[in-house]
Residue frames relative to the residue before (quaternion, step in Angstrom):
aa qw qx qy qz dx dy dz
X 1.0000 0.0000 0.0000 0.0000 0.00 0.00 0.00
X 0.5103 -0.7052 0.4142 0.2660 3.60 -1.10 1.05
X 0.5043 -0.7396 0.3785 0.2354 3.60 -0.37 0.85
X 0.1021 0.8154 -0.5697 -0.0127 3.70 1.99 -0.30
X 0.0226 -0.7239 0.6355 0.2676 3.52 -1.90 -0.40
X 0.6104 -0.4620 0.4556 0.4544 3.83 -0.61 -0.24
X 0.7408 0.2919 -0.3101 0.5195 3.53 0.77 -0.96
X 0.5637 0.6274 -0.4300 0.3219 3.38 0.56 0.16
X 0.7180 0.4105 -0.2163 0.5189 3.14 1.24 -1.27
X 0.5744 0.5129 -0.4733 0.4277 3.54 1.19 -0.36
X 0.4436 0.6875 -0.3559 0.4516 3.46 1.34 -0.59
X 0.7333 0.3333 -0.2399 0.5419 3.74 0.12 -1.18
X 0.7119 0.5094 -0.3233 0.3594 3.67 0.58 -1.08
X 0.4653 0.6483 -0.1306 0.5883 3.66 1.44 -0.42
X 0.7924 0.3175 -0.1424 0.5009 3.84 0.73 -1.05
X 0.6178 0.4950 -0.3306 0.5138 3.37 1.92 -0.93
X 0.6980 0.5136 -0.2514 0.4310 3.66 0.61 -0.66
X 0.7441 0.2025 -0.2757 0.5738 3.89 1.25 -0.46
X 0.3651 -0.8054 0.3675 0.2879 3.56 1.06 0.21
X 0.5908 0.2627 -0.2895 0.7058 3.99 1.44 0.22
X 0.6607 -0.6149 0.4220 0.0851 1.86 -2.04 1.32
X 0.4778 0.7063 -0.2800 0.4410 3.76 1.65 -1.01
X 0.6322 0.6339 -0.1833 0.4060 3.53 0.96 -1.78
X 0.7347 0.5537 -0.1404 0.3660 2.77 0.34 -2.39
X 0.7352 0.4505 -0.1990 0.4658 3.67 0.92 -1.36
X 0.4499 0.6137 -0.3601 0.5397 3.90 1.24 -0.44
X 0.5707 0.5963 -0.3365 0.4533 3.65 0.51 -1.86
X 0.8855 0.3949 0.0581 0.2380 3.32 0.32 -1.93
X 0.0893 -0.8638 0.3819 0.3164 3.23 2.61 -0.03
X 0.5848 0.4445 -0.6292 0.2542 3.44 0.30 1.43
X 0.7221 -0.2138 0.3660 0.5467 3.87 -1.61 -0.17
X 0.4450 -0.6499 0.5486 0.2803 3.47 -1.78 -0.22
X 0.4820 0.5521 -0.3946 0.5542 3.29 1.55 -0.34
X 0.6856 0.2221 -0.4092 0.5596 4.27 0.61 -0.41
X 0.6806 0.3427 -0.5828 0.2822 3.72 -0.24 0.35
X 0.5504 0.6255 -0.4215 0.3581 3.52 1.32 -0.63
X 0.4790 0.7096 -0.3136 0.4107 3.42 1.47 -1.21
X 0.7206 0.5019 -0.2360 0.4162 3.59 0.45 -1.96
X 0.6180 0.6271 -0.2450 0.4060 3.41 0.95 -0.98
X 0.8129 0.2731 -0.2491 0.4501 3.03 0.67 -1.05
X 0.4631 0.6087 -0.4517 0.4593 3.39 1.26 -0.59
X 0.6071 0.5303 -0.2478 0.5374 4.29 0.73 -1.18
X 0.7898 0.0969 -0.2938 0.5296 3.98 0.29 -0.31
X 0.5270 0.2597 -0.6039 0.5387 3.51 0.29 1.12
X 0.6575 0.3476 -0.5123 0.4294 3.66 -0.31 0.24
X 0.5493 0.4973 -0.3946 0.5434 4.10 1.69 -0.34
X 0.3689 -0.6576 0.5956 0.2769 3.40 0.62 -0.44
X 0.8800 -0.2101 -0.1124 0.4110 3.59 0.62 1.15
X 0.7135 -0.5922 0.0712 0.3675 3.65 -0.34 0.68
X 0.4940 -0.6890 0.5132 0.1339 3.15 -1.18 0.91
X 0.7376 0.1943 -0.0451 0.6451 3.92 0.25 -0.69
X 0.2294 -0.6491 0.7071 0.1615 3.77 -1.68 0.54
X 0.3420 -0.7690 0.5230 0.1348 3.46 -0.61 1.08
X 0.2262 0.6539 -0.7216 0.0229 3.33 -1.29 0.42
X 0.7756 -0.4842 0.3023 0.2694 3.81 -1.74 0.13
X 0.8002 0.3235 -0.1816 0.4712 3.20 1.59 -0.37
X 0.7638 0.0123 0.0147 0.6452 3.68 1.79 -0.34
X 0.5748 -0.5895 0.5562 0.1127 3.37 -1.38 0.53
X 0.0318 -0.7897 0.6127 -0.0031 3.77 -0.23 0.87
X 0.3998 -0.5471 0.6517 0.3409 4.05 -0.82 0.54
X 0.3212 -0.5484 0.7288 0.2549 3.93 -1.57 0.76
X 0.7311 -0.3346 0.3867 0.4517 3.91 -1.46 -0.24
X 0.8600 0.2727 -0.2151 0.3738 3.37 0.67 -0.99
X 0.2430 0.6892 -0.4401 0.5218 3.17 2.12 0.54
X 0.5171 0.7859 -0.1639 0.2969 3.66 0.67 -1.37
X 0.7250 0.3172 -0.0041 0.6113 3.10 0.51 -2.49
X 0.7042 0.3112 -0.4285 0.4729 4.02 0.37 -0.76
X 0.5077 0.5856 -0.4689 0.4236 3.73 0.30 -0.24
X 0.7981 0.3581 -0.2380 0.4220 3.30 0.30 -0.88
X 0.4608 0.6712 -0.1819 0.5514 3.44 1.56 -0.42
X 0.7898 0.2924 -0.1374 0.5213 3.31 0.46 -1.16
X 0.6003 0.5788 -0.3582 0.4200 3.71 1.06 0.16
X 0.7185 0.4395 -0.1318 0.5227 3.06 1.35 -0.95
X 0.6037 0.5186 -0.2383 0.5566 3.24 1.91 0.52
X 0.6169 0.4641 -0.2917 0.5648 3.29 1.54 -0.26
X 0.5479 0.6672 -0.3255 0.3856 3.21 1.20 -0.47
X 0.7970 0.2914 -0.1550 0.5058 3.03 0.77 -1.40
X 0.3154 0.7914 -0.3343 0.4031 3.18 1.10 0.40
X 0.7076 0.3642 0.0346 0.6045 2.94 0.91 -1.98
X 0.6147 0.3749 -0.4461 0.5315 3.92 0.71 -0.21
X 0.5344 0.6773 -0.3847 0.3282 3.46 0.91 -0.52
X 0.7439 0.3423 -0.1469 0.5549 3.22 1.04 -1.75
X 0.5138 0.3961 -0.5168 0.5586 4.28 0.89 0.26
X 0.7371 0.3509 -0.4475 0.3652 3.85 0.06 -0.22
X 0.5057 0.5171 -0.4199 0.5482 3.45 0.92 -0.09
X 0.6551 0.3459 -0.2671 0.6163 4.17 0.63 -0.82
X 0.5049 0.4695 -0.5565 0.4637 3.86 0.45 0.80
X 0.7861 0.3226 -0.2116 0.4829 3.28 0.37 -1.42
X 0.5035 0.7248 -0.3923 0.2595 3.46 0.87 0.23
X 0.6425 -0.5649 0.3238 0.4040 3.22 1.62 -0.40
X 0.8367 0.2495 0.1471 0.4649 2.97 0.33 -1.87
X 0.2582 -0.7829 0.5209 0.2215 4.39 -0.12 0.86
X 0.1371 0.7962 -0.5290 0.2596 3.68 0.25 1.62
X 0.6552 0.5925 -0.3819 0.2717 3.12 -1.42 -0.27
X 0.5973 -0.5147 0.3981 0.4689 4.25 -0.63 -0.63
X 0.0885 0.7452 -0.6574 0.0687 3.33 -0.94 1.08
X 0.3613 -0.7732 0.5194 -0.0425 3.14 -0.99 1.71
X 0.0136 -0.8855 0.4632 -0.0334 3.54 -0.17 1.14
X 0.0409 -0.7704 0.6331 0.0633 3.72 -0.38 0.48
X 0.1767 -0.7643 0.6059 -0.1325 2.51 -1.66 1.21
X 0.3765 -0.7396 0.4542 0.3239 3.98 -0.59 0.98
X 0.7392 -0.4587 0.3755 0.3197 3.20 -1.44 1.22
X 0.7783 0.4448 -0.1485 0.4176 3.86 0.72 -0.93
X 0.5973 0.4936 -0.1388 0.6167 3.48 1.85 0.16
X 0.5447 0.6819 -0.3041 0.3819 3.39 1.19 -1.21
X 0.7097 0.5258 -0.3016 0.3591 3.54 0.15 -1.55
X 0.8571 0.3528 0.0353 0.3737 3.06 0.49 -1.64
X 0.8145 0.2418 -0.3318 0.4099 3.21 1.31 0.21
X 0.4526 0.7027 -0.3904 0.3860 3.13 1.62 -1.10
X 0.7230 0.4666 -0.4110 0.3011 3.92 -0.53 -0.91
X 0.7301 0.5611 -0.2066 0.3308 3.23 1.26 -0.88
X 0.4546 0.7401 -0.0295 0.4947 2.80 2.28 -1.44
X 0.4725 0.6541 -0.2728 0.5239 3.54 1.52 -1.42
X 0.8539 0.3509 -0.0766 0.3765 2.57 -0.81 -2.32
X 0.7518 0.2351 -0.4323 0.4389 4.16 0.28 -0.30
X 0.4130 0.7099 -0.4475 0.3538 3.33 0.92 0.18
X 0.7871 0.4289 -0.1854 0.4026 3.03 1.20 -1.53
X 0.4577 0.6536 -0.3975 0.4531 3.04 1.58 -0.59
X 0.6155 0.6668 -0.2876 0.3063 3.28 0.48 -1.72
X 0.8058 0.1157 0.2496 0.5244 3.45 0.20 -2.12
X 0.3092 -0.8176 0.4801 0.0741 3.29 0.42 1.92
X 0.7404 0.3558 0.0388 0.5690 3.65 0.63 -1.05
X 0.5874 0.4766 -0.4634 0.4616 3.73 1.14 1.06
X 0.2685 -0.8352 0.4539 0.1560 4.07 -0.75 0.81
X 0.3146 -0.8135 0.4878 0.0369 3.10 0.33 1.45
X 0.0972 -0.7806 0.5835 -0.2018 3.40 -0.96 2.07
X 0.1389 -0.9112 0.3826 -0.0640 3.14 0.92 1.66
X 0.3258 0.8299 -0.4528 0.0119 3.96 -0.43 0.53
X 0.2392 -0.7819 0.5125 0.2623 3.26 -0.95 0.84
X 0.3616 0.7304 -0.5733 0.0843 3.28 -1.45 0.04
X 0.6860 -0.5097 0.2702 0.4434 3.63 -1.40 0.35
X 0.7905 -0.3437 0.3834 0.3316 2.82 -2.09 0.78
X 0.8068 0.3444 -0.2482 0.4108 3.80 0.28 -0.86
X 0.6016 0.5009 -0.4040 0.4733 3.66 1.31 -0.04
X 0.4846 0.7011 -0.3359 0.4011 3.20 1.49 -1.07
X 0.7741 0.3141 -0.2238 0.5020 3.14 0.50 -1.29
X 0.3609 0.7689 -0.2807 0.4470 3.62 0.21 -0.15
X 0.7823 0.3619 0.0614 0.5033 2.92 0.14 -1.61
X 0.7388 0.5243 -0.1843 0.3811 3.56 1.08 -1.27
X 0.6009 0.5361 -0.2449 0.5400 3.09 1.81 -1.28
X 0.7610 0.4454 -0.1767 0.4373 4.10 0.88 -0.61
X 0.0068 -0.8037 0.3995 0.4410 3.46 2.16 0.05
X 0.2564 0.5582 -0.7844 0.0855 2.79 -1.22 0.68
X 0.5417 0.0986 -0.3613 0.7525 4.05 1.60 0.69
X 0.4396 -0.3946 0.7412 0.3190 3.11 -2.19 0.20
X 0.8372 0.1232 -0.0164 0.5326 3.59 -0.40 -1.45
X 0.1623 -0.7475 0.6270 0.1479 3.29 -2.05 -0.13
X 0.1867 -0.8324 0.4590 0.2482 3.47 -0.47 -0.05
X 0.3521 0.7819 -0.4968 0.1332 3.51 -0.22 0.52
X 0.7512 -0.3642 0.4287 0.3452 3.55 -1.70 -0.42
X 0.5139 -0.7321 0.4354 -0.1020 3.12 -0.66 1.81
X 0.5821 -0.1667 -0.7590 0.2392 1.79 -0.89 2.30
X 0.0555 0.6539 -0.7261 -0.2052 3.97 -0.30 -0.55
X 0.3839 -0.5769 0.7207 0.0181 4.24 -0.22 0.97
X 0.4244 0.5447 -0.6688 0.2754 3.92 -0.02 1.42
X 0.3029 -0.8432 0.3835 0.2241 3.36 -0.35 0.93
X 0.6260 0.4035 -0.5431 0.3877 3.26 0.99 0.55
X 0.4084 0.7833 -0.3023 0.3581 3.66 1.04 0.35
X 0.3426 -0.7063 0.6081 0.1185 3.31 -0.58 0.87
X 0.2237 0.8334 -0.4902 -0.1231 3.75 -0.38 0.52
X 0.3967 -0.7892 0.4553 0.1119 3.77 -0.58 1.34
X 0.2002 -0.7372 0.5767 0.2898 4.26 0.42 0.57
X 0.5251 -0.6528 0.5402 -0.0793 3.63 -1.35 0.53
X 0.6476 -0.4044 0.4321 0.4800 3.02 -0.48 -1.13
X 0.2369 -0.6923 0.6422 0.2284 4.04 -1.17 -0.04
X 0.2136 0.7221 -0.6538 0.0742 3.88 -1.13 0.53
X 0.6415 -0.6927 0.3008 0.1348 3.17 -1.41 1.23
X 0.4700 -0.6461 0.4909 0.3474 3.49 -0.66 -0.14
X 0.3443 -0.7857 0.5139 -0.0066 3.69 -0.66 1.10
X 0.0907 -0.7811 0.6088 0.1048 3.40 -0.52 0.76
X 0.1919 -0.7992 0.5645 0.0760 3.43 -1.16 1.43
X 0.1521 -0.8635 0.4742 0.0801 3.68 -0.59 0.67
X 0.6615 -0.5112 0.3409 0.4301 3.38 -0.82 -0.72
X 0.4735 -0.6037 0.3464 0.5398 3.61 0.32 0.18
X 0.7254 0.5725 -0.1382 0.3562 3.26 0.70 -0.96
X 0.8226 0.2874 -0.2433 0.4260 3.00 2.00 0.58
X 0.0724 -0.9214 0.3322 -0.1882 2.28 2.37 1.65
X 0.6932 0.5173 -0.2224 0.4500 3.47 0.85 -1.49
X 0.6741 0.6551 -0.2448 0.2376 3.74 0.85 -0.43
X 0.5419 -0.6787 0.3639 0.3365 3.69 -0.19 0.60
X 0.6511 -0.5690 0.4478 0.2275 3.48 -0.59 1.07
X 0.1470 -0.7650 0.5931 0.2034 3.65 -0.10 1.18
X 0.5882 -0.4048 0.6316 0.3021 3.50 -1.88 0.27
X 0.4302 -0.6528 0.5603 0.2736 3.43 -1.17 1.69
X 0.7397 0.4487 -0.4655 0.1865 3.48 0.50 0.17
X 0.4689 0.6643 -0.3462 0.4679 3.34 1.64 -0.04
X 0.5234 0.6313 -0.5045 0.2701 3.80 0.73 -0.67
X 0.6251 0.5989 -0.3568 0.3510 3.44 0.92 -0.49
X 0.3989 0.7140 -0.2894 0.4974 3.41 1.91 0.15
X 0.7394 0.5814 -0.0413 0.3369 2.86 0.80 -1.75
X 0.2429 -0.6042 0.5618 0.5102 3.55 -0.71 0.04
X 0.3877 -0.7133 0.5746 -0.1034 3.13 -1.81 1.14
X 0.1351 -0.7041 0.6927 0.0787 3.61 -0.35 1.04
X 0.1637 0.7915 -0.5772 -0.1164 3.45 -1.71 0.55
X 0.5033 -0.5312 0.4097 0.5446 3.57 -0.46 -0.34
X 0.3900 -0.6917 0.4721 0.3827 3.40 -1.15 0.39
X 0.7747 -0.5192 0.1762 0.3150 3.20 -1.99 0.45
X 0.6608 0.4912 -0.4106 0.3917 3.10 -1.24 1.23
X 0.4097 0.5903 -0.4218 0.5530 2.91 1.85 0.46
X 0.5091 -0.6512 0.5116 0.2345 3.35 -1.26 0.46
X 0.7326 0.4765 -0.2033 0.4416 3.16 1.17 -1.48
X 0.4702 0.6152 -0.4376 0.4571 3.59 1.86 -0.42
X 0.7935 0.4135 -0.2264 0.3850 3.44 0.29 -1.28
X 0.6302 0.5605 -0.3258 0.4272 3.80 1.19 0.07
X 0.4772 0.6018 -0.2398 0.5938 3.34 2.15 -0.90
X 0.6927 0.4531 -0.3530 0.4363 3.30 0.95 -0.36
X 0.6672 0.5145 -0.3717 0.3899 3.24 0.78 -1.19
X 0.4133 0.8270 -0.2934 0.2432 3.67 0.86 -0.84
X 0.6800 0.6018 0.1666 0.3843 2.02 0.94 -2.50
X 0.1127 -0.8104 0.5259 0.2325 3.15 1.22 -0.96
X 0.5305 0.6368 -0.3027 0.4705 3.37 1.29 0.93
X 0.1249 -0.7772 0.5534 0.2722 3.53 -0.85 0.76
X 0.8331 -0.1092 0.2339 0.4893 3.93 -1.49 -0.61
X 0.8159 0.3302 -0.0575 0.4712 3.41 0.44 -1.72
X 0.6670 0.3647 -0.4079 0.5058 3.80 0.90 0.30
X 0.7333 0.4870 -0.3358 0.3351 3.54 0.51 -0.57
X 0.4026 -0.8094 0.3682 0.2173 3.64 -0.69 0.62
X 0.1917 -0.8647 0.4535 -0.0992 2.91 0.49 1.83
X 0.0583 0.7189 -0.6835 -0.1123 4.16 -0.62 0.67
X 0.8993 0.0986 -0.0769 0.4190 3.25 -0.37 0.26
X 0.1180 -0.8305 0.5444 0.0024 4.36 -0.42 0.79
X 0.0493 0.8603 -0.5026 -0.0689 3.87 0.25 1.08
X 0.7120 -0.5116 0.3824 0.2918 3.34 -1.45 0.13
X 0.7392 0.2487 -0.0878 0.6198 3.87 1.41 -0.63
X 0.2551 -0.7390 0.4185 0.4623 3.64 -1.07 -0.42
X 0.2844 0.6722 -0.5172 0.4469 3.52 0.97 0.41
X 0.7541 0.3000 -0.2837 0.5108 3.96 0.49 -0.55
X 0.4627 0.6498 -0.3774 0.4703 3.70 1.47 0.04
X 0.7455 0.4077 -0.2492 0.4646 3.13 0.76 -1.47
X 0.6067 0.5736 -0.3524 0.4227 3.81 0.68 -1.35
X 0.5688 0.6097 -0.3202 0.4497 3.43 1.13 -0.73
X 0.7130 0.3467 -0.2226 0.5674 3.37 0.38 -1.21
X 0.5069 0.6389 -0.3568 0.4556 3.74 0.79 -0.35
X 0.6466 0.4178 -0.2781 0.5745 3.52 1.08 -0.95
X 0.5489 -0.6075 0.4240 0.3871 3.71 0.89 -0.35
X 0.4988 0.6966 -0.4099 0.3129 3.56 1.34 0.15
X 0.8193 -0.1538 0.1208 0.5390 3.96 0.20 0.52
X 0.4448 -0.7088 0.4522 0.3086 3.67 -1.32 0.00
X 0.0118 0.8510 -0.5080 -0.1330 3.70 -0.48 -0.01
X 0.5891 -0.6324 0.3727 0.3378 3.74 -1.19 0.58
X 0.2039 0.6353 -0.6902 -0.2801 4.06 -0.44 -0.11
X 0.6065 -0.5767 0.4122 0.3602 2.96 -2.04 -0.79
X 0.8764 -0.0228 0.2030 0.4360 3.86 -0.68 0.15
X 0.8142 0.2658 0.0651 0.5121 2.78 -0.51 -2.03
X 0.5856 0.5717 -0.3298 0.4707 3.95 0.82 -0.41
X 0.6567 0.6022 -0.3724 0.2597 3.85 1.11 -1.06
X 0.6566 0.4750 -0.3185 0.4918 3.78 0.41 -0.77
X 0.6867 0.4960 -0.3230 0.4219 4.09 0.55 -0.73
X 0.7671 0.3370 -0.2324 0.4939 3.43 0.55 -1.64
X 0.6906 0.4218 -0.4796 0.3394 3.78 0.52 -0.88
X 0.5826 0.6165 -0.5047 0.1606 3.81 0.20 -1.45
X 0.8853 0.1409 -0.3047 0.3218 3.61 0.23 0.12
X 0.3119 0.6284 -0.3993 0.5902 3.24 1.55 0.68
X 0.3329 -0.6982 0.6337 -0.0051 3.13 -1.60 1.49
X 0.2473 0.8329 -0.3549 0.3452 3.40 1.04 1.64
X 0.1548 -0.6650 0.6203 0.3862 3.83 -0.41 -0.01
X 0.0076 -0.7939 0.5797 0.1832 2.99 -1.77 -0.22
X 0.2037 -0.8822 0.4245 0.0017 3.33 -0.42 1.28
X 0.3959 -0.6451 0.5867 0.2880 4.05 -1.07 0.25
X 0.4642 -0.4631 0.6965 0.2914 3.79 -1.54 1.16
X 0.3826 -0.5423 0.7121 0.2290 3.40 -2.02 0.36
X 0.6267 -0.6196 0.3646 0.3006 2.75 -1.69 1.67
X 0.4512 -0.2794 -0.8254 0.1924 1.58 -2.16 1.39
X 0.0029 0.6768 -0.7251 -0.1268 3.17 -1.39 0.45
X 0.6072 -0.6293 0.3590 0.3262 3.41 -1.58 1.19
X 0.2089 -0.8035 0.5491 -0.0961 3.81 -1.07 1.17
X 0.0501 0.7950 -0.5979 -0.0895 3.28 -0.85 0.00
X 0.5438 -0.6411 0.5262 0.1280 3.61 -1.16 1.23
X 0.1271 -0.8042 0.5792 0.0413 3.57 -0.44 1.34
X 0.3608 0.8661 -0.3429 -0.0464 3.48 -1.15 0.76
X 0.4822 -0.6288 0.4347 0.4280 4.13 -0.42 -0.28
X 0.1252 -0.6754 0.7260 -0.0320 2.79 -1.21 1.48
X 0.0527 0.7502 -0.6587 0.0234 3.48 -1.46 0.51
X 0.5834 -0.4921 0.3714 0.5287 4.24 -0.97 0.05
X 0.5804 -0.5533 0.5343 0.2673 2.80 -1.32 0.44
X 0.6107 0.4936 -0.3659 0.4995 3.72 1.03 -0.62
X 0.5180 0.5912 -0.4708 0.4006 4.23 0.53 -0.71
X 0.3682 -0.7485 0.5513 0.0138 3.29 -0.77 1.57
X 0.5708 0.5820 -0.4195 0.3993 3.84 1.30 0.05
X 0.0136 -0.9073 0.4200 -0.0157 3.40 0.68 0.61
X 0.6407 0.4182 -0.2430 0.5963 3.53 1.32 -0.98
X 0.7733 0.3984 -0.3885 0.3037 3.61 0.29 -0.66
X 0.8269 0.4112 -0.2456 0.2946 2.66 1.22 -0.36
X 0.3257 0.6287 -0.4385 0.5535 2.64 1.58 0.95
X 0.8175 0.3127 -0.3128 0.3690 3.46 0.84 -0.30
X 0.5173 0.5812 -0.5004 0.3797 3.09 1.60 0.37
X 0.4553 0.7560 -0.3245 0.3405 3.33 1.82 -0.22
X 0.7471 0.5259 -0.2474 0.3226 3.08 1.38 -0.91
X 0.3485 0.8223 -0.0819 0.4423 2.79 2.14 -0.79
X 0.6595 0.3826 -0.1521 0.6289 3.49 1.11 -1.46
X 0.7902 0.4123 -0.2542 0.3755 3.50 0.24 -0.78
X 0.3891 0.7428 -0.2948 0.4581 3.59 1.81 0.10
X 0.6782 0.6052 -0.1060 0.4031 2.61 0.96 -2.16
X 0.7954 0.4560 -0.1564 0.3674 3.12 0.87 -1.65
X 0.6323 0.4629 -0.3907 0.4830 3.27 0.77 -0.44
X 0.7230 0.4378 -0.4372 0.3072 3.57 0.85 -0.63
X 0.3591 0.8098 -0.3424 0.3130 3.60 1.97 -0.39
């Protein structure tokens, strides 16, 4: 029988995902000489190597590949292993790792914290932002339990939990306070601030819009909306935020802001998590929790 360990494979699973060896060991608060070690100790028990070395990155070999994929689907259940065991414990403890989309983060997460903590005296709150597609990612490989984002992402091993709904805002220039409310379908006229690609909320501003990248008349694509708005603040074009975004980003910004006529464009906030995570109730009630928050946002 093969002597495998857990820290081993977290070891390889760690080296596939940061692709150096320097990284990988950092990831893993150990030296590089003991992860290089684990490795090698792991492709003599593979019967032949796992990773092609070179001075600047780490490549997976073929049979790197198959255990990689192997060993994911082993940490996993690993980790559902050790959240069903913290069910029947009683008590909602331990480290829960929450991601959150870059367009949500600001404005809800701090709050989200703190009733969390209130909530779950004896829970360690692993807070991360980032896009919708890392989110997921990440979510499918735990390295999160939960996520928040825009509704739907259709991953079928996902669990997805609807939230709350909030509209889409149209920021202008102050100085076109007095002006009639354009039709979401004209912005593509308009100059147009957006986030750049890989934003969710970019690629929904489009859909709206009935507009894609290459038709709409984008000057300028930033990285936050705070630098959207200041933008439009300077008097350069108009751009869309959401809802929950309207009282933070505008208050020092010399902007109007106005509502689309119903229908007005919306988006559907929510928690996703695997389908295999055995905390079903809590996390449903941390669900409620978020959706508190928000309304009080």
């Amino acid at each position: 029988m093969i002597a495998l360990t857990l820290k081993q494979l977290r070891y390889f699973e760690a080296l596939a995902t940061h692709g150096h060896f320097g990284k990988a060991a950092e990831s893993c608060f150990i030296s590089q000489p003991a992860l290089s070690l684990q490795i090698k100790e792991l492709e003599t028990l593979m019967g032949g190597p796992l990773v092609e070395r070179s001075a600047r990155e780490v490549r997976l070999t073929a049979r790197g590949e198959d255990l990689l994929e192997h060993t994911r689907e082993i940490l996993q259940r690993v980790e559902d292993l050790s959240l069903f065991a913290q069910r029947h414990s009683g008590a909602f403890s331990g480290r829960l790792r929450i991601g959150v989309i870059p367009t949500v983060a600001p404005y809800l997460l701090p709050k989200l914290i703190k009733a969390l903590s209130t909530r779950f005296k004896d829970l360690v709150l692993e807070p991360k932002e980032a896009i919708t597609q890392t989110l997921l990612e990440q979510i499918l490989v735990s390295k999160l339990d939960i996520a928040i984002v825009a509704l739907p992402v259709s991953e079928p091993a996902l669990r997805e939990f609807a939230l709350f709904e909030e509209e889409f805002l149209l920021v202008r220039p102050e100085s076109d306070a007095f002006l009639p409310v354009p039709d979401i379908s004209d912005l593509p006229e308009i100059q147009l601030l957006l986030l750049e690609e890989g934003h969710c909320f970019r690629e929904q501003a489009l859909s709206f819009c009935n507009a894609s990248s290459r038709t709409a008349r984008t000057i300028m694509e930033c990285s936050s909306l705070s630098t959207l708005v200041q933008m439009v603040s300077s008097g350069i074009g108009v751009t869309l935020i959401p809802e929950m975004a309207e009282a933070f980003e505008t208050r020092s910004a010399n902007v109007s802001v106005s509502r689309f006529a119903k229908p007005a464009p919306s988006r559907t906030i929510g928690m996703i998590w695997r389908k295999t995570n055995p905390l079903v109730d809590q996390l449903m009630e941390i669900g409620a929790i978020v959706k508190k928050e928000a309304q009080s946002t």
